[in-house]
N, C-alpha and C positions, 0 to 999 in steps of 0.2 A: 735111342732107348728112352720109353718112357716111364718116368717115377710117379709111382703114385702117392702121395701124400697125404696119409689118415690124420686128422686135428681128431682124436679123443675129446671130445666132448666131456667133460667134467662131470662127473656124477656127482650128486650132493652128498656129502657122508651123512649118514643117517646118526641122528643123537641118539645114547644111550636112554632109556624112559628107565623111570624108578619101579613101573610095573613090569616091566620087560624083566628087571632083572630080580626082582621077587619070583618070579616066574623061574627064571636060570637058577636060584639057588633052593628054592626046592625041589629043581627035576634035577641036577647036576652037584648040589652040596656046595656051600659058601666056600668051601676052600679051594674048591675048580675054577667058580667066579672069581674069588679076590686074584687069586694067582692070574687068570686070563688076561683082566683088565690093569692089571699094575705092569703086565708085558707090553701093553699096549699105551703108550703115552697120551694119547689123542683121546681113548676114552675113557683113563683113570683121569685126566685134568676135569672133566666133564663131568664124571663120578664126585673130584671133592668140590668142585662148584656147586653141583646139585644138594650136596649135605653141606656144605656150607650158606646155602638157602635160607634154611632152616625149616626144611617143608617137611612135614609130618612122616611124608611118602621117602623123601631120602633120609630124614633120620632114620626110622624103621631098617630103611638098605643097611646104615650104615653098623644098626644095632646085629643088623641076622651077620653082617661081612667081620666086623672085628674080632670073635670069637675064633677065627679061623684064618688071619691074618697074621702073619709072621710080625713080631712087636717091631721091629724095626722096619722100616718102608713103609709097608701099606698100614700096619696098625699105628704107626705115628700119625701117618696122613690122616686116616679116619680122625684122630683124636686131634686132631687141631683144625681138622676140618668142623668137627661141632661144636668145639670151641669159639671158631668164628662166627658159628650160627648162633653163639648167644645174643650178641649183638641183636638178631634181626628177628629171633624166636625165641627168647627166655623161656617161657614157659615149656615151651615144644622140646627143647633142651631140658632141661629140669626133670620132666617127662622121662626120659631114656637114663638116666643117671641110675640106675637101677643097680650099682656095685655087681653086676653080672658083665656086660660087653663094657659100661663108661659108667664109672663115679665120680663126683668131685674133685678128687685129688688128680684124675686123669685130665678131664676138662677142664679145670678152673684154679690149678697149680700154676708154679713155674715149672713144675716136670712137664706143661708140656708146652707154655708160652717162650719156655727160653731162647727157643732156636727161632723165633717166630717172631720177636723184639723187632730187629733191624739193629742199626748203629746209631737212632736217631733219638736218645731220652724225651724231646717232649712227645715224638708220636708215641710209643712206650708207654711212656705214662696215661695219652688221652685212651688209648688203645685199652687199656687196665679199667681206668674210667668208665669207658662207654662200657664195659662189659659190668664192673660194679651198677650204674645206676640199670642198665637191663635187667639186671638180676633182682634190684632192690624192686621191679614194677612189677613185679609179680608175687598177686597176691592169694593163690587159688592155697587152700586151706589144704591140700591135699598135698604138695608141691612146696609146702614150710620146712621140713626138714632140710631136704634138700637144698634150697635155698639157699636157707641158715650154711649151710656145711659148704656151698659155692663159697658165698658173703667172705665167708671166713679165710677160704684159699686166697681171692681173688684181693680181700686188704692185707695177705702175709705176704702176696705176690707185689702190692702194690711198695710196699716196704720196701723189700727186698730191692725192687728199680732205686727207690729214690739211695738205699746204702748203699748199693753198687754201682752209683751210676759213675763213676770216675774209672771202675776196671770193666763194664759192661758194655759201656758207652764213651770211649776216651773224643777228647776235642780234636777236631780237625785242624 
């Protein structure tokens, strides 16, 4: 008897693109997408990498997705996903703060750094940091309010680590 033996050849999974899914949520409704891809692990990790970018293109995703993302799951994700995009995009962030999908106290709190800490006070704290001096380099006259009202989350949060760092962050 003979076995044939098929080797599947590996297909490349194809990346999710930011236009691709602009596209999916004005023919199908953000709530179709955010649900599809949060079922799918492989292209929600993909999804908050892409908006933690900080690219103009997946913020935008992530503004049209959150309105219609269940607050817990995916609307967390989004929201500590552009959180991390301060870092690399302040202004592009700042941009979407628009108190409609993300405002400051979403992005630039501890409602939403908390979970997002680790156990490790000094990363934590650089972690606070590096998003404080991001926010402080942006100077577009348009994008001062906003700013101002991060600035202000981001040193209540920065507080907050350094008084809690003993029940937050216990020693190894």
């Amino acid at each position: 008897m003979l076995f044939l033996i098929l080797l599947a050849s590996p297909v490349p999974l194809r990346l999710v693109s930011p236009e691709e899914l602009m596209a999916k949520i004005r023919g199908q409704g953000a709530a179709a997408v955010v649900n599809a891809l949060y079922e799918d692990d492989r292209r929600w990790k993909e999804v908050r990498a892409g908006v933690a970018s900080g690219s103009r293109t997946w913020l935008e995703v992530a503004r049209r997705l959150k309105p219609d993302a269940p607050t817990s799951g995916p609307g967390q994700d989004l929201t500590e996903a552009v959180a991390t995009a301060l870092e690399r995009a302040p202004a592009q962030v700042l941009a979407v703060l628009d108190g409609k999908a993300f405002d400051a106290d979403d992005v630039c709190s501890l409602n939403t750094i908390e979970d997002t800490l680790g156990t490790d006070f000094q990363a934590a704290l650089r972690t606070v940091e590096r998003r404080e001096r991001a926010v402080s380099s942006v100077h577009d006259p348009a994008l001062a309010a906003r700013r101002q009202d991060c600035l202000g989350f981001l040193s209540e949060l920065k507080r907050e680590v350094i008084r809690n760092r003993a029940d937050w962050f216990p020693e190894r």
